[in-house]
C-alpha positions in Angstrom: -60.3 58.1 246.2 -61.7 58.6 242.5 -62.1 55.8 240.2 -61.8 57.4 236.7 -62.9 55.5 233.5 -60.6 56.0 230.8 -59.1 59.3 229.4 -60.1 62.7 228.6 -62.2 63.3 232.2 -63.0 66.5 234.0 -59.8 68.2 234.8 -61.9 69.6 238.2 -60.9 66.0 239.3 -57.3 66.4 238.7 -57.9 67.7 242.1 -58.3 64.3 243.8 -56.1 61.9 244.6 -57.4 58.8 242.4 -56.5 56.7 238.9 -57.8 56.1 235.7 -58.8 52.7 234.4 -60.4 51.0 231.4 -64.0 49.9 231.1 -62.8 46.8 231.8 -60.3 46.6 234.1 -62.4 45.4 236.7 -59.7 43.7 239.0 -57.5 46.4 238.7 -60.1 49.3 239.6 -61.7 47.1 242.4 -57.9 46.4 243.9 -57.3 49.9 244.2 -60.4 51.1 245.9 -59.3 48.1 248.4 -55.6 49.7 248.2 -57.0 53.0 249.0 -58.9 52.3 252.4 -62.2 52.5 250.7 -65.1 50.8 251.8 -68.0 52.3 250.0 -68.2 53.4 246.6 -70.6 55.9 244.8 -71.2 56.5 240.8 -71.2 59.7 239.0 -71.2 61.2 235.7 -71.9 59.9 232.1 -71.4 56.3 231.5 -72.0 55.5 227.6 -71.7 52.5 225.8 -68.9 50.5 224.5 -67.9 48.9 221.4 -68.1 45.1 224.0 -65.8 43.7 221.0 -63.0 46.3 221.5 -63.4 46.7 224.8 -60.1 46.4 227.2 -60.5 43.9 229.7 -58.3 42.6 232.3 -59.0 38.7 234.3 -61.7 39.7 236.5 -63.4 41.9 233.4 -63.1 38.7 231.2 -65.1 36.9 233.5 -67.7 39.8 234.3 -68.0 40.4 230.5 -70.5 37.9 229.2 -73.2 38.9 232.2 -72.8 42.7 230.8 -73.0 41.7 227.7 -76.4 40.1 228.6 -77.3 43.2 231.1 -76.7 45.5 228.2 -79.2 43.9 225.8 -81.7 44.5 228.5 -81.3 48.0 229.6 -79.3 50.9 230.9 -81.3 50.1 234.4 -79.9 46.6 234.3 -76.6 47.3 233.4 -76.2 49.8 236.3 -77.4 47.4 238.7 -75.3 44.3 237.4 -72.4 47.4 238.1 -73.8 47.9 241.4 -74.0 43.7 242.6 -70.5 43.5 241.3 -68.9 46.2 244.0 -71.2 44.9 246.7 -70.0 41.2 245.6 -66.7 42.4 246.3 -67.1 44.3 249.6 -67.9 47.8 249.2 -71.0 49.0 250.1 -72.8 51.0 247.0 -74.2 54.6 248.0 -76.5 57.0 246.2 -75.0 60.5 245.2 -78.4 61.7 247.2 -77.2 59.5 250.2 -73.7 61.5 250.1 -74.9 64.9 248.6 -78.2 65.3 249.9 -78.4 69.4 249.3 -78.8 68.0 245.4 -82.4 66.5 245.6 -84.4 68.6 243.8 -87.7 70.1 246.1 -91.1 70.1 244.8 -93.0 73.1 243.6 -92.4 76.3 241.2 -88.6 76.9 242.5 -87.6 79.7 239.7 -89.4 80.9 236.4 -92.3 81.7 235.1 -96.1 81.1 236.6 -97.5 78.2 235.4 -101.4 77.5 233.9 -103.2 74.5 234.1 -102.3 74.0 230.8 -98.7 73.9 231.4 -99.5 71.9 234.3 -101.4 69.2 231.8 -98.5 68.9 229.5 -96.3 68.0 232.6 -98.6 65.7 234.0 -98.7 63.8 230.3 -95.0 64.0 229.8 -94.4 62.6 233.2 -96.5 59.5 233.0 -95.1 59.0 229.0 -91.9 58.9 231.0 -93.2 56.2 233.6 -94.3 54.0 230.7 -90.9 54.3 228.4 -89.3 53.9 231.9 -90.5 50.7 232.8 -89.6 49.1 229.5 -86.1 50.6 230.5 -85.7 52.8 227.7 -85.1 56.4 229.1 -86.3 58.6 231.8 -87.9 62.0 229.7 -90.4 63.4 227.6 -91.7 66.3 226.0 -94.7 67.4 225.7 -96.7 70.6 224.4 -100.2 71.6 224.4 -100.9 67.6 224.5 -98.9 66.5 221.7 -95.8 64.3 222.1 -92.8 66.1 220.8 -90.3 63.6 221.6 -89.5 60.3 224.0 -85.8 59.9 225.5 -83.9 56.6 224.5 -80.2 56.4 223.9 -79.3 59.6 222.8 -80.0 61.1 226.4 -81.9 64.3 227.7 -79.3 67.2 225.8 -80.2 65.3 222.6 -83.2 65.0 223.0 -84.3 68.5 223.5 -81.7 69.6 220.2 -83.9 67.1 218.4 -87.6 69.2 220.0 -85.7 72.5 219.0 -85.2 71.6 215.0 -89.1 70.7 214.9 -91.6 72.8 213.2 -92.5 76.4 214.7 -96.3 75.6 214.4 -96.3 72.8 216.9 -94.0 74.0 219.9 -93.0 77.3 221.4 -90.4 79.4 220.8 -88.5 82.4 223.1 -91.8 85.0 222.6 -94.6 82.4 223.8 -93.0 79.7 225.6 -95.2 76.4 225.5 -94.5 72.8 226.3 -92.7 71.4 228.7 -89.4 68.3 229.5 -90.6 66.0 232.2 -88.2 63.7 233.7 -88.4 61.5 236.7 -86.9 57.5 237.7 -87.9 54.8 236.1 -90.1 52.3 237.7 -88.5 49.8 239.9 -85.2 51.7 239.5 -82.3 51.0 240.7 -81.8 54.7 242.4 -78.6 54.5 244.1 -77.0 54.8 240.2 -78.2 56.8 237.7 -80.8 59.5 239.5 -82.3 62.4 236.6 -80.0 65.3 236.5 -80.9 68.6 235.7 -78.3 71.4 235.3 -78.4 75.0 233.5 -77.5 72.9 230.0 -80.8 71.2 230.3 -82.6 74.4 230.9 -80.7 75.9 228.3 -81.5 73.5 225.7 -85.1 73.9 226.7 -85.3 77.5 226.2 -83.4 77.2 222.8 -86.3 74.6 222.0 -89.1 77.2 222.9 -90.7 75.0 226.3 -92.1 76.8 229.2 -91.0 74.4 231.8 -88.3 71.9 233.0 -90.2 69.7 235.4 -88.7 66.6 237.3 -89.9 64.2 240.5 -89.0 65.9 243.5 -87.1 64.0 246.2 -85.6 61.8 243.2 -84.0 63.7 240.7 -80.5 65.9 241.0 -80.2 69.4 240.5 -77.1 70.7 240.2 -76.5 73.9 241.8 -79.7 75.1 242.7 -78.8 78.7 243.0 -77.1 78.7 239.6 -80.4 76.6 238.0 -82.6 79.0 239.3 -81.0 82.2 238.2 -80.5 80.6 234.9 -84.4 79.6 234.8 -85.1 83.0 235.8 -82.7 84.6 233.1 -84.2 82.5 230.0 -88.1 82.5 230.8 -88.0 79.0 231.4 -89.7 77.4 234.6 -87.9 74.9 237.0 -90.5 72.7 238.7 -90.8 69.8 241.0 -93.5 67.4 240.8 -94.6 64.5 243.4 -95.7 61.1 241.7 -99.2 61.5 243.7 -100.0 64.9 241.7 -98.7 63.4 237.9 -100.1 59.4 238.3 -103.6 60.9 239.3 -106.2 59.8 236.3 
């Protein structure tokens, strides 16, 4: 059963027997999972903020507003997990899309792509711990970074953004699609919660790496998403770009 937030979502789900609430409508989206035989819940997909003052609510929402208010102010990490303690409050037990889909953790090493140097290797290694810093002040989970220089930090505008942003930076201080350079590192934030809200890579972000001249997509293996494997690694293969997992032990090393 698919709990759908407002309108306008992927037709694919159209598929799948499940209804469509507000933001708000707590009660309503909690009864029906009951109604529905469900006793577990998982979360998926893009979750972005609302306008809290216009912002539909029905009784139970009313009541839960103020404490996401609060959440909100705070974090994406505690907002999630405010989400999650709300469904378990109610009875349904909250699992990971890993727990349910475990074929989408992304492994560790070079999977498609180019070779990489050590240099390659050192602008990973930077952009991965800038990540573990803005990630434990909850503010995103990516970074670029190319021949040592920080090209750009994720916050609100998320990881597609964020790279658009590295690609309309000047030539002289990143690569472009005749000498690759630099590299997207993304990886959980520190004390997470990771049943919601995992990194996701997908052909877009390696697409919108390419088109902003890196060498590399690089994520922490065992606890990021990739989607389609087969499809990311022909596409990393197609655009020059490398796909590569990293292990906190090899990145956090001084």
């Amino acid at each position: 059963h698919i709990s759908r937030l407002g309108a306008g979502m992927n037709p694919a789900l159209d598929a799948f027997g499940g209804d469509t609430f507000e933001l708000g409508e707590i009660g309503k989206r909690l009864d029906a999972l009951s109604a529905a035989g469900c006793d577990a819940v998982t979360m998926v997909g893009v979750l972005k903020r609302p306008d809290f003052k216009s912002l539909k609510v029905d009784g139970r929402g009313a009541m839960f507003l103020p404490k996401v208010v609060m959440a909100a102010r705070k974090g994406d990490d505690a907002l999630l997990t405010l989400n999650a303690g709300e469904f378990e409050r109610s009875g349904f037990k909250v699992i990971g899309v890993h727990e349910v889909a475990g074929q989408l953790l992304a492994p560790a090493g070079l999977i498609a792509g180019p070779d990489l140097n050590s240099d390659d290797l050192a602008d990973i290694k930077k952009a991965a711990q800038i990540a573990a810093s803005i990630g434990a002040l909850d503010i995103g989970q990516g970074c670029v970074v190319c021949h040592g220089l920080v090209l750009a930090v994720e916050a609100q505008e998320g990881t597609d953004a964020m790279l658009e942003r590295v690609a309309l930076l000047p030539a002289n201080i990143r690569g472009d699609s005749s000498a690759r350079a630099g590299a997207i590192a993304k990886r959980p934030k520190p004390g997470q919660e990771l049943r919601v809200d995992l990194p996701t890579i997908g052909v877009a972000t390696l697409e919108r790496a390419a088109a902003a001249g890196l060498k590399a997509v690089a994520f922490q293996a065992g606890a990021s998403l990739l989607i389609n494997q087969t499809e990311c690694a022909a596409a990393a293969e197609r655009l020059g770009v490398a796909l590569y997992g990293f292990s906190p032990a090899d990145v956090d090393a001084k």
